[in-house]
C-alpha positions as CSV (number, residue, x, y, z in Angstrom):
1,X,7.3,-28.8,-4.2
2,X,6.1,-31.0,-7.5
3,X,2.8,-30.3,-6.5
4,X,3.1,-26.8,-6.0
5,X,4.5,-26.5,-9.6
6,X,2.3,-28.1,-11.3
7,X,-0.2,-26.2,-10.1
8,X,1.5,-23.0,-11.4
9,X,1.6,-25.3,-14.4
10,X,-1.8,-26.4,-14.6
11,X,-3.1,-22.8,-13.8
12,X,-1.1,-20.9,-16.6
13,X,-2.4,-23.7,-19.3
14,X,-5.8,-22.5,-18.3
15,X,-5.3,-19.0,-18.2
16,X,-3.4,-19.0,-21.7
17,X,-6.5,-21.4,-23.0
18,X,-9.0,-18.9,-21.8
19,X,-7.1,-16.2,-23.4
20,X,-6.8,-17.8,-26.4
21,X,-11.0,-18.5,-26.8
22,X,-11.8,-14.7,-25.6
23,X,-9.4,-14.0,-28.8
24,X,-11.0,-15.9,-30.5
25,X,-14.4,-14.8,-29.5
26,X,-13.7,-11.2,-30.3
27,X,-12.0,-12.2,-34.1
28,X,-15.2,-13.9,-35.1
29,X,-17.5,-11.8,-33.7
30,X,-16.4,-8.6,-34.6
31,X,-20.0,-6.7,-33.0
32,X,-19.0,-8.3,-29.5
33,X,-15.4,-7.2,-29.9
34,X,-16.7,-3.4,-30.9
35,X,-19.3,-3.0,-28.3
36,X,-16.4,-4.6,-25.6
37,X,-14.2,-1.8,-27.1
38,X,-16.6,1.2,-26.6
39,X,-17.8,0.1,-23.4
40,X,-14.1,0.2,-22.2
41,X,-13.9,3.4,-24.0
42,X,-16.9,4.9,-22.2
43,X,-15.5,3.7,-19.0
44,X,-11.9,4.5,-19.5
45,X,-13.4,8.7,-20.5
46,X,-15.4,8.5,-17.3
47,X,-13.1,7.4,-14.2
48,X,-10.2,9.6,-15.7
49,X,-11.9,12.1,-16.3
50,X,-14.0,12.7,-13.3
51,X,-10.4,11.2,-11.5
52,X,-8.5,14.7,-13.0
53,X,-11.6,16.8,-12.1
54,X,-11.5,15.6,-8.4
55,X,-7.7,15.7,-7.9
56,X,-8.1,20.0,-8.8
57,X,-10.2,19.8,-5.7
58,X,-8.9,22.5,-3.3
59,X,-7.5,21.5,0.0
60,X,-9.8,21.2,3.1
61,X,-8.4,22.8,6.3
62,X,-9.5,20.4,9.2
63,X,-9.6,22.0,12.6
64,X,-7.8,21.1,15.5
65,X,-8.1,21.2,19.3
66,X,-6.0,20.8,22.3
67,X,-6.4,18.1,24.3
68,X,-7.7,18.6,28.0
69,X,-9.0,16.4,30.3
70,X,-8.5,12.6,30.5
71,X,-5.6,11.7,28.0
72,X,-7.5,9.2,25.4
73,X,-6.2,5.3,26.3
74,X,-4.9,4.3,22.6
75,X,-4.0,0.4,21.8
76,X,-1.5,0.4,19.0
77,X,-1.4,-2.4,16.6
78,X,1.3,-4.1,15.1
79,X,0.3,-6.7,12.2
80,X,3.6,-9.1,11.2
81,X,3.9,-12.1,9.0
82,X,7.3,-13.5,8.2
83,X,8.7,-10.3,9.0
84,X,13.0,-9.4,9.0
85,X,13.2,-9.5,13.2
86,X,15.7,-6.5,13.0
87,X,13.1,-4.4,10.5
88,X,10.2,-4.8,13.0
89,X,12.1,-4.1,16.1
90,X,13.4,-1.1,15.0
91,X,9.6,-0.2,14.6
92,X,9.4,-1.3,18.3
93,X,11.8,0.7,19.5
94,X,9.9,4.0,18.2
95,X,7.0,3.4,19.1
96,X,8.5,3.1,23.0
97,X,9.7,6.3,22.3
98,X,6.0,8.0,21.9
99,X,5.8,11.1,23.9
100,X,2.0,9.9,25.0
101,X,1.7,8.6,28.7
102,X,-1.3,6.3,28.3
103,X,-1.1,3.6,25.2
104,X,0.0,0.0,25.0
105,X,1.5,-1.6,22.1
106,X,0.2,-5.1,21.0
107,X,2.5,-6.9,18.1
108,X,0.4,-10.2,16.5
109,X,2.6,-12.2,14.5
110,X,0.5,-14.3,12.5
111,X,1.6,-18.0,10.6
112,X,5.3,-16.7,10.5
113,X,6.9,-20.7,10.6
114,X,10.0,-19.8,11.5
115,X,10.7,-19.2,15.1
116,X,14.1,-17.3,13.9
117,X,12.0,-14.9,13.0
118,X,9.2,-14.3,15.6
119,X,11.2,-15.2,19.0
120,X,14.0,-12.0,18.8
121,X,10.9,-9.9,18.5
122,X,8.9,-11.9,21.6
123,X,12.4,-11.3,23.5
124,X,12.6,-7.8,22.5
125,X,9.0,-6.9,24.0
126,X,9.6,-8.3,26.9
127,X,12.8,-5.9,27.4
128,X,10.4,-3.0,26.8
129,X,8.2,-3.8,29.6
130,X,5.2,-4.9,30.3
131,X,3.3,-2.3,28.5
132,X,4.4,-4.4,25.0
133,X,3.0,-7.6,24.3
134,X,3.8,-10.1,22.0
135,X,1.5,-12.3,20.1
136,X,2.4,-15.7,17.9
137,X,-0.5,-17.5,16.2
138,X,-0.8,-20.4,14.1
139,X,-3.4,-21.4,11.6
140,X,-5.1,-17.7,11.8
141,X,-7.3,-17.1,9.1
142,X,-8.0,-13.5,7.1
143,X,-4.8,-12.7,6.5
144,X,-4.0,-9.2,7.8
145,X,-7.9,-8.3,9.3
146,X,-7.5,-11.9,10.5
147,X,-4.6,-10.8,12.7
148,X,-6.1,-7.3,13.5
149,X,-9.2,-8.6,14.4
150,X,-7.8,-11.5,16.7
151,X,-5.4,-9.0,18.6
152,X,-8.5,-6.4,19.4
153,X,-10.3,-9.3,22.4
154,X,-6.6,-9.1,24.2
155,X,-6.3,-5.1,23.7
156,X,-7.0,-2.7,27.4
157,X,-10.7,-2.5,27.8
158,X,-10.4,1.1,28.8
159,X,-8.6,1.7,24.8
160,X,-10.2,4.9,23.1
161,X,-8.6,4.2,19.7
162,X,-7.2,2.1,17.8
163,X,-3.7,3.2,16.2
164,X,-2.5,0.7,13.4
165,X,1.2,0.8,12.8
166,X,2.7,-1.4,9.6
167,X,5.9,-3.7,11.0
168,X,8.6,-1.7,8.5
169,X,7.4,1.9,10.0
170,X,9.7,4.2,12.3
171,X,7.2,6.9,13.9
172,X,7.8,10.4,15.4
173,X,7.4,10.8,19.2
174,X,4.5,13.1,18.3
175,X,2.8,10.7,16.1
176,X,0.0,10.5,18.6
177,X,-0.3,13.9,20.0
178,X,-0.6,15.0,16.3
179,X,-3.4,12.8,15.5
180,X,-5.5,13.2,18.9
181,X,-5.6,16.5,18.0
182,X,-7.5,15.7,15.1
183,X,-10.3,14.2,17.1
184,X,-12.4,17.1,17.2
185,X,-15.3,15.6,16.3
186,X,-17.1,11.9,18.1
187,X,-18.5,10.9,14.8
188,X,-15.0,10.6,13.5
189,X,-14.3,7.0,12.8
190,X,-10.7,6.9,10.9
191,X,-7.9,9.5,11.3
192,X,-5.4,8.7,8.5
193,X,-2.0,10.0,8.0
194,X,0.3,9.8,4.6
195,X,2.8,7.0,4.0
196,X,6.7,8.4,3.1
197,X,9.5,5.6,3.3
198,X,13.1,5.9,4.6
199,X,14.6,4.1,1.5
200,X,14.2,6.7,-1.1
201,X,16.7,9.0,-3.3
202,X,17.0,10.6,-6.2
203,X,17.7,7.6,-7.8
204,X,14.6,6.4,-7.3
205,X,12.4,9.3,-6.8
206,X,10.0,8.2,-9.8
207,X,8.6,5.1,-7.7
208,X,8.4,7.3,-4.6
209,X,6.4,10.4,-6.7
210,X,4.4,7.8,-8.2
211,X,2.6,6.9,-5.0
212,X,2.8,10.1,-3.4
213,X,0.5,11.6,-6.1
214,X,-2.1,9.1,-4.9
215,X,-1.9,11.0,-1.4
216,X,-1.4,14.2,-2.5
217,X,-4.2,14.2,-5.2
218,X,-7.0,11.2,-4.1
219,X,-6.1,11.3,-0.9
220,X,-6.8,15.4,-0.9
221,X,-9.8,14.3,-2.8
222,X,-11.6,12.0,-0.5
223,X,-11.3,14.7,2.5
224,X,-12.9,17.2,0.2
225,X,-15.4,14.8,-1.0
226,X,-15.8,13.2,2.1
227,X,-14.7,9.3,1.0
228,X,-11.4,9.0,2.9
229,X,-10.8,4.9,3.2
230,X,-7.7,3.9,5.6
231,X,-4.3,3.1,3.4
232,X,-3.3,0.3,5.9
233,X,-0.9,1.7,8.3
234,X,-0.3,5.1,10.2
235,X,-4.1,4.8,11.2
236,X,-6.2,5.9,13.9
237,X,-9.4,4.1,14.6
238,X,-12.0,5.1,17.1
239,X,-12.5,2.1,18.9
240,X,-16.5,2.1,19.0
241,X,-16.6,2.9,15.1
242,X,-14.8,-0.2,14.5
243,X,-17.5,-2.2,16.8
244,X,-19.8,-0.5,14.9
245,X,-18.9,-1.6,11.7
246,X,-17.9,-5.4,13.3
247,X,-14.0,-4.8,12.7
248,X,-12.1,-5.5,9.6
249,X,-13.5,-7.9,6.8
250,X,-11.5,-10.9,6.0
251,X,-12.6,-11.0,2.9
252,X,-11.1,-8.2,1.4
253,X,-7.6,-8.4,0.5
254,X,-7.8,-4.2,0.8
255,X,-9.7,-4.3,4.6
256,X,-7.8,-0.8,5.2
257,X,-10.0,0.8,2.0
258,X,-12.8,-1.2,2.9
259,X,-13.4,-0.1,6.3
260,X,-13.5,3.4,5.1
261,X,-16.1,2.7,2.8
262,X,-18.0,0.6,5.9
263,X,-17.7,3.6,8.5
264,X,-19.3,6.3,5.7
265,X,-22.1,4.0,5.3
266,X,-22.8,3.9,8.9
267,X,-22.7,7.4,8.9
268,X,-19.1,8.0,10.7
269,X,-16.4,10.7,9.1
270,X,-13.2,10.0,8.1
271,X,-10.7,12.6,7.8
272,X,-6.9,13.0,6.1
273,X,-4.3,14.6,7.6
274,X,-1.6,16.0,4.9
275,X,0.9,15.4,7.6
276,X,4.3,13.0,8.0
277,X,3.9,11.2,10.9
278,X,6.1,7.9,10.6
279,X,8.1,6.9,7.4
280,X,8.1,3.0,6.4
281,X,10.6,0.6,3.9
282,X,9.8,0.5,0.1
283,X,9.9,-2.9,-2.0
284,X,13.8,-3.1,-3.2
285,X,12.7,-5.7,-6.3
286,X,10.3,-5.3,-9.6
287,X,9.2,-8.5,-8.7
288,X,7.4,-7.2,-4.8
289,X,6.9,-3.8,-6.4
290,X,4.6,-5.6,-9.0
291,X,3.1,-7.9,-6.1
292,X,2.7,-4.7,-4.2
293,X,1.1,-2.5,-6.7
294,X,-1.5,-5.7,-7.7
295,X,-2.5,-6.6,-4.7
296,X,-3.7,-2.4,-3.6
297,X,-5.4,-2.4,-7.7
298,X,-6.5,-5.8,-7.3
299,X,-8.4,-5.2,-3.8
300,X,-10.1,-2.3,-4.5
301,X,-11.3,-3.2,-7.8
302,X,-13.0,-6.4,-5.8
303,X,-14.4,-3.3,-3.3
304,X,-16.0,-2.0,-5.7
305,X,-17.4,-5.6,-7.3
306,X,-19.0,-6.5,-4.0
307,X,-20.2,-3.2,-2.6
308,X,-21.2,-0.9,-5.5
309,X,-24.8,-1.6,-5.1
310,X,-25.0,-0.6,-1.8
311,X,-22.6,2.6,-2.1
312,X,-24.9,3.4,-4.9
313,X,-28.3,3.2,-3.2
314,X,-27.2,4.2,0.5
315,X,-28.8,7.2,2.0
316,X,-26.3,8.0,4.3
317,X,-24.0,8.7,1.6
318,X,-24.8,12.2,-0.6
319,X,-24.3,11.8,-4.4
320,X,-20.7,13.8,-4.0
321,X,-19.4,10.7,-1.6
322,X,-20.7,8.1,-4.1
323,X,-18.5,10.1,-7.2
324,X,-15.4,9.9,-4.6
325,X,-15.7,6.1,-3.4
326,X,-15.6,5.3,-7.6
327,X,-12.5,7.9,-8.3
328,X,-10.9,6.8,-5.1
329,X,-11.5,2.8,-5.9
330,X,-10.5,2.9,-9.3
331,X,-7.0,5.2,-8.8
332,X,-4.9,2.3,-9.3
333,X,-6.7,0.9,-12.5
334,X,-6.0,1.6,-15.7
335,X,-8.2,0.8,-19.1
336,X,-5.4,0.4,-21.9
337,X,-5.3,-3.3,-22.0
338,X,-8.3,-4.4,-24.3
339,X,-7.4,-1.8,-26.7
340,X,-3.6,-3.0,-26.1
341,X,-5.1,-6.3,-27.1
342,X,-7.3,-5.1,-29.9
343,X,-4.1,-3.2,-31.8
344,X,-2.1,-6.3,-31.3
345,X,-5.1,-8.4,-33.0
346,X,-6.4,-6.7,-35.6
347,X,-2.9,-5.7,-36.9
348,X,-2.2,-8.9,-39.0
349,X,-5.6,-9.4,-40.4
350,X,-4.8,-5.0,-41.4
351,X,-1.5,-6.2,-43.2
352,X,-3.6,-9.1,-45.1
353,X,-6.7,-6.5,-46.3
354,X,-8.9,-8.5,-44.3
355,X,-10.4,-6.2,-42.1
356,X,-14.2,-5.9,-42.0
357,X,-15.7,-2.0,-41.6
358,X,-16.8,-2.4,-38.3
359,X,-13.1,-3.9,-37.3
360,X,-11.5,-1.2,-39.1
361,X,-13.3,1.4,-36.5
362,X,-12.5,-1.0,-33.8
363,X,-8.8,0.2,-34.6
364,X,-9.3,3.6,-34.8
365,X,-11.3,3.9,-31.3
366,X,-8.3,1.6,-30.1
367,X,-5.6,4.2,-30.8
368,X,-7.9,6.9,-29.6
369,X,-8.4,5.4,-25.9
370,X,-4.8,4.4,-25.5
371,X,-4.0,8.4,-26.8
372,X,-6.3,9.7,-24.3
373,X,-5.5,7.8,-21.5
374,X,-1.9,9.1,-22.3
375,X,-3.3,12.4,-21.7
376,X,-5.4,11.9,-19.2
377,X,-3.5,10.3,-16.3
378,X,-0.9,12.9,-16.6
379,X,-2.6,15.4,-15.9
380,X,-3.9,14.1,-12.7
381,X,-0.2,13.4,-11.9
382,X,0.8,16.8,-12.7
383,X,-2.4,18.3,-10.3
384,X,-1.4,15.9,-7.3
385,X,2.0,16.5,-7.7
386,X,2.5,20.0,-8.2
387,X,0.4,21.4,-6.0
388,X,3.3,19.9,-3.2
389,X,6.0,22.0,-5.1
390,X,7.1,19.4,-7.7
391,X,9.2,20.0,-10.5
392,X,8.1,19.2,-14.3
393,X,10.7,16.6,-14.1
394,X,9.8,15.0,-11.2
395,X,6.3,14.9,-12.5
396,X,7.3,13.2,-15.7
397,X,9.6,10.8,-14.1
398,X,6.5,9.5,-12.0
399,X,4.3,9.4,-15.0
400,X,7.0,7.1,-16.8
401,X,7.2,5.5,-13.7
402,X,3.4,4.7,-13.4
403,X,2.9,3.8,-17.4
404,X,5.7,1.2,-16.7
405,X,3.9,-0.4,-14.2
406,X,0.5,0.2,-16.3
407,X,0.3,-3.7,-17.4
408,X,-0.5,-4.5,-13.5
409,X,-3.0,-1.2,-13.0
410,X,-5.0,-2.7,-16.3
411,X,-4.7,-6.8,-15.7
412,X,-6.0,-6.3,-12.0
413,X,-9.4,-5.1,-12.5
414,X,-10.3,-7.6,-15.6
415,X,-9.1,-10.4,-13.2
416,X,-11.1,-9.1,-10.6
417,X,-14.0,-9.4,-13.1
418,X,-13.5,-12.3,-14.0
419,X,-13.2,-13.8,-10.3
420,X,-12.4,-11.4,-7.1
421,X,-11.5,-14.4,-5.1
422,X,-7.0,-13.5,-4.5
423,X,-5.2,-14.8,-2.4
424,X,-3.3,-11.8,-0.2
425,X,0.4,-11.4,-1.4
426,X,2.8,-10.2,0.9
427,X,5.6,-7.9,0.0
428,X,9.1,-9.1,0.2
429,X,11.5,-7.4,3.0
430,X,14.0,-9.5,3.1
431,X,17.1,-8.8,1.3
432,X,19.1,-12.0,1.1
433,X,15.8,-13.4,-0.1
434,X,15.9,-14.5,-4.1
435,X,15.2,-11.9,-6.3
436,X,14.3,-12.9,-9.9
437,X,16.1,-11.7,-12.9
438,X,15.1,-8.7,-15.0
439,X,13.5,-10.6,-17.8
440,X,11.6,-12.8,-15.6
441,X,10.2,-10.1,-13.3
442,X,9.2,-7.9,-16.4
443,X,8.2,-10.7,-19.2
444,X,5.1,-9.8,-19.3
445,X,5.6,-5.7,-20.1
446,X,8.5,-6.8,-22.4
447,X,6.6,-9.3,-24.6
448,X,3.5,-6.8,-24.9
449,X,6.6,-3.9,-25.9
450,X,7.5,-6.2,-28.6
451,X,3.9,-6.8,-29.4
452,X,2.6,-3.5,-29.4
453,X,5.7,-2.2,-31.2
454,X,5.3,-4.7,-34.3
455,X,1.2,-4.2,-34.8
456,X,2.0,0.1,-34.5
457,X,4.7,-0.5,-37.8
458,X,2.1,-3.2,-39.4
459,X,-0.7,-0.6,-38.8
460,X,1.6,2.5,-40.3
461,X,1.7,0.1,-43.3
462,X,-1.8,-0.7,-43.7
463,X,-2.2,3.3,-43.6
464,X,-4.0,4.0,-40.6
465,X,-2.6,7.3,-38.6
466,X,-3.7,7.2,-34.4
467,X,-3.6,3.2,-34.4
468,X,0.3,3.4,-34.9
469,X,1.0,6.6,-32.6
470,X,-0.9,5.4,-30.4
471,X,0.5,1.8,-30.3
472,X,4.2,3.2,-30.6
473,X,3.6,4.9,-27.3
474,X,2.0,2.6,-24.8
475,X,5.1,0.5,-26.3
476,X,7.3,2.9,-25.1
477,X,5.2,2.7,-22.2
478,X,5.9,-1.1,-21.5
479,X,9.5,-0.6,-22.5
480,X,9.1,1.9,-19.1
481,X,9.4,-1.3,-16.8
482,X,13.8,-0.8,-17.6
483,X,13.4,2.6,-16.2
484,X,11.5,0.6,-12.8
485,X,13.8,-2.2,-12.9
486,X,17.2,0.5,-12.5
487,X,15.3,2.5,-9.7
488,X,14.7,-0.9,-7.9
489,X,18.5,-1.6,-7.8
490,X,19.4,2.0,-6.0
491,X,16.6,0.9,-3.9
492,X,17.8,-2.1,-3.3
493,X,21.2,-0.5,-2.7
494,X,19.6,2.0,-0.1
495,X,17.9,-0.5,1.8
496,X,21.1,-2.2,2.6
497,X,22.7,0.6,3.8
498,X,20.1,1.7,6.0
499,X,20.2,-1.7,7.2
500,X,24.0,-1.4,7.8
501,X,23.3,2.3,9.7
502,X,20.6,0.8,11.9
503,X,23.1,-2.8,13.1
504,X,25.5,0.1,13.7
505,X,23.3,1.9,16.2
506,X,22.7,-0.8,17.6
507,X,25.7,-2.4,18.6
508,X,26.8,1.1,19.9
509,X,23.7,1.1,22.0
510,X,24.5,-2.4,23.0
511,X,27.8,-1.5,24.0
512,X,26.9,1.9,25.7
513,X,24.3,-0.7,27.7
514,X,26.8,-3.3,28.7
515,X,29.0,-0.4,30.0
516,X,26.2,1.4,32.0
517,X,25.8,-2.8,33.3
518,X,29.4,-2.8,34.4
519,X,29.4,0.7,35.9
520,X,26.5,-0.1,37.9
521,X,27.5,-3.2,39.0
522,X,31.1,-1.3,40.1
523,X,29.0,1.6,42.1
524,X,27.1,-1.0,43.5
525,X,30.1,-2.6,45.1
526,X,31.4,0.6,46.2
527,X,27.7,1.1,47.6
528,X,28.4,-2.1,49.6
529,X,32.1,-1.2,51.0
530,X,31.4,2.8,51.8
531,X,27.5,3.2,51.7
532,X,28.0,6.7,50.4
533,X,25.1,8.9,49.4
534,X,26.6,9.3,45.4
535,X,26.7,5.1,45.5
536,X,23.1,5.2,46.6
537,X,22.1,7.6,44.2
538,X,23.8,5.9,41.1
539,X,22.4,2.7,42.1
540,X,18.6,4.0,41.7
541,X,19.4,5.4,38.3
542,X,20.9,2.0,37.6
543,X,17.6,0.5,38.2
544,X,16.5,-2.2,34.9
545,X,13.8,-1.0,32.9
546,X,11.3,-4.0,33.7
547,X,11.5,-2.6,36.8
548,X,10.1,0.7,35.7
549,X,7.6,-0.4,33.8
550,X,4.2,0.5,33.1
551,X,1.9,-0.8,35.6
552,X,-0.8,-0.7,33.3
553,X,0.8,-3.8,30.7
554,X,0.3,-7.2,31.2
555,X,2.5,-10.3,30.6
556,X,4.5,-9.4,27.1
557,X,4.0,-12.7,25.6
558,X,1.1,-15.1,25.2
């Protein structure tokens, strides 16, 4: 434990020196700090604007087919690490409710510790039959492609596709008859289908809207575009595409959006159904939400580090594919934090008259960025989001939503800059876990509020006009992360009640089980004393399920 904090020690003293010399950098060299400033400038007019270009897109109509012949064999996946055992067998218990006759369902739990947690969910598969098996491994590499990747050698050799299924999801019993119906085409290589979660209100609608503009307006993007990546879950893979491409990286902390980017570079299609096919569990804290929303900006930005030469010069990939990998990638990044930085800098030596020319434009281009970016990113909320039949005030209770969450959409791409080695952070489902305060989860957005908010009234003193307006707003925009932090705690209050609703279908299932148990065993001895016809016939539907199972599984646990 004393190690493991002073590391956290040691590695904030380095950050906060590094910080400290770039500041330092930029204040004496004021040419560096202006051509930093218009390069981010330049940048920050480009993504958003081709981003609110794209999401106008109009919305492609894919075709379907019905499905004749040979029902497809599909292998579906389920990823868990130090997983709530209740959460994921609900998810279990769905998916064995799939109106499809030929599938399998293979659960790897990967480095979970705690055999609290993984055994209920080994017992549980084994309940279901032999057509579920259960998977425990230690010291497994790669974090989540890690897991996918070991799990595919055990998966039915005869398996058509590949349909990955996060461990906090409830599907339909259609899910897969909806998306086979999709595969119209061989050369499609991902089928992906939106993510909705159970755990959502109106008291928390702003989080939800937030990331279902990302599906309603990049995801409707990257269909017309032809750039669709996989989001993680709810995915259907054809299984010789994924050979193709030599499975999942384990380098990526994103492998979902990087395998779409690998498939379109071999040539593969991927498509994007506008359809809800399952519904998952949102983060209940600011502190998971944060981790969350990092790790999905964080990933993609280190995408688009370590493959941008090759989307680039591909020639398998047309010029309108390459636009919509670099809108897609950069979705969850955005470029307020160096001019952030720059108001907060330049504003004392602007209270002292000591600004040089060049620093005083510095300011001005500052204000401007942080004002258009303000623009700029609502209007592709308000295009994503309206076209699904939105009101204004959803809309602008998503866009405070995502300006509160902006420090973590602005930090992750300069960190991954810097260095794109992350380790993979997983979200937090438990709810009698620790949750930290409200001014430790959000000290970072309240300390650049403060910040930001003192250098926009130093800068309305020094008489300068867009620096201050423009400073007063993204402070209001920090100050945003209250607005999160209240949504998180109906979320948090939802959760819990779902949790409550799905013990209590349980134990009545329990208890309607047990009762069928006694019934049979009663009919059964009546069988014995008369050996009536209706005692014979009571006693076959009384039959346990392992003995119907699937003759197709294998042994549930390895």
């Amino acid at each position: 434990m004393n190690s493991i904090w002073n590391n956290r020690v040691t590695h904030r003293l380095v950050l906060g020196a590094n910080c400290f010399g770039a500041a330092a950098l930029l204040l004496v060299f004021p040419a560096l700090h202006a051509g930093v400033v218009v390069a981010n400038f330049l940048g920050h007019l480009f993504v958003l604007g081709l981003q609110l270009v794209t999401t106008r897109l109009p919305r492609v109509i894919l075709p379907q087919r019905r499905q004749r012949g040979r029902e497809p064999f599909v292998s579906i996946h389920v990823p868990a690490h130090n997983e709530p055992p209740e959460l994921l067998i609900e998810t279990l218990r769905s998916l064995s409710r799939i109106q499809w006759s030929h599938y399998e369902v293979l659960v790897i739990d990967n480095n979970t510790s705690d055999p609290q947690l993984w055994r209920p969910v080994a017992e549980f598969c084994r309940e279901l039959g032999s057509r579920f098996r259960f998977f425990h491994v230690e010291n497994l590499e790669g974090f989540k492609a890690g897991a996918l990747n070991y799990v595919r050698r055990f998966m039915d050799p005869t398996a058509d596709f590949i349909f990955v299924v996060d461990a906090d999801y409830v599907v339909k019993a259609d899910c897969l008859r909806r998306a086979m119906s999709y595969c119209a085409d061989p050369k499609i290589g991902l089928i992906q289908f939106p993510q909705e979660y159970r755990n959502i209100g109106r008291g928390n609608c702003g989080v939800a809207l937030d990331f279902k503009h990302f599906f309603a307006a990049y995801m409707n993007m990257a269909n017309r575009l032809e750039c669709v990546p996989s989001t993680g879950t709810l995915s259907l893979i054809n299984v010789p595409a994924l050979r193709a491409v030599n499975g999942f990286s384990e380098q990526m902390i994103t492998e979902d959006a990087d395998l779409g980017v690998r498939l379109a570079l071999r040539g593969y299609k991927c498509i994007y159904v506008h359809e809800v096919i399952g519904y998952g569990v949102l983060p209940h804290d600011l502190g998971s939400l944060k981790k969350q929303r990092w790790r999905w900006a964080f990933g993609n930005a280190q995408i688009l580090k370590l493959n941008w030469r090759r989307i680039l010069s591909s020639r398998e990939l047309r010029w309108r594919q390459k636009l919509g990998f670099l809108s897609h990638l950069t979705a969850w990044c955005d470029f307020n934090l160096i001019p952030s930085l720059s108001l907060i800098l330049l504003a004392p030596l602007a209270l002292l008259d000591w600004l040089s020319p060049l620093q005083y434009y510095i300011v001005i281009l500052s204000g401007l960025t942080l004002a258009t970016f303000m623009v700029l990113r609502f209007g592709t909320l308000f295009y994503g989001l309206r076209r699904d039949g939105h009101s204004l005030q959803d809309i602008w209770l998503a866009y405070f939503t995502h300006l509160g969450l902006g420090w973590i959409f602005s930090a992750s791409w300069l960190k991954c800059l810097w260095n794109h080695r992350s380790p993979f952070v997983r979200t937090n489902k438990f709810l009698n876990q620790h949750v930290p305060g409200f001014i430790r989860a959000a000290f970072v957005e309240l300390t650049l509020g403060c910040a930001l908010l003192a250098a926009g009234v130093v800068l309305a003193v020094s008489d300068f006009l867009v620096g201050p307006l423009a400073a007063c707003l993204m402070c209001a925009a920090r100050f945003a992360v209250v607005w999160i932090w209240h949504q998180m705690r109906y979320t948090l209050r939802l959760t819990r009640g779902l949790q409550d609703a799905d013990a209590g279908h349980r134990r009545a299932s329990d208890f309607h089980s047990r009762a069928a148990d006694t019934e049979a065993g009663l009919y059964s001895r009546l069988y014995a004393q008369s050996k009536g016809p209706r005692s014979t016939l009571l006693g076959i539907v009384a039959k346990p399920r392992s003995a119907m199972a699937d003759p197709r599984g294998v042994s549930p646990t390895e």
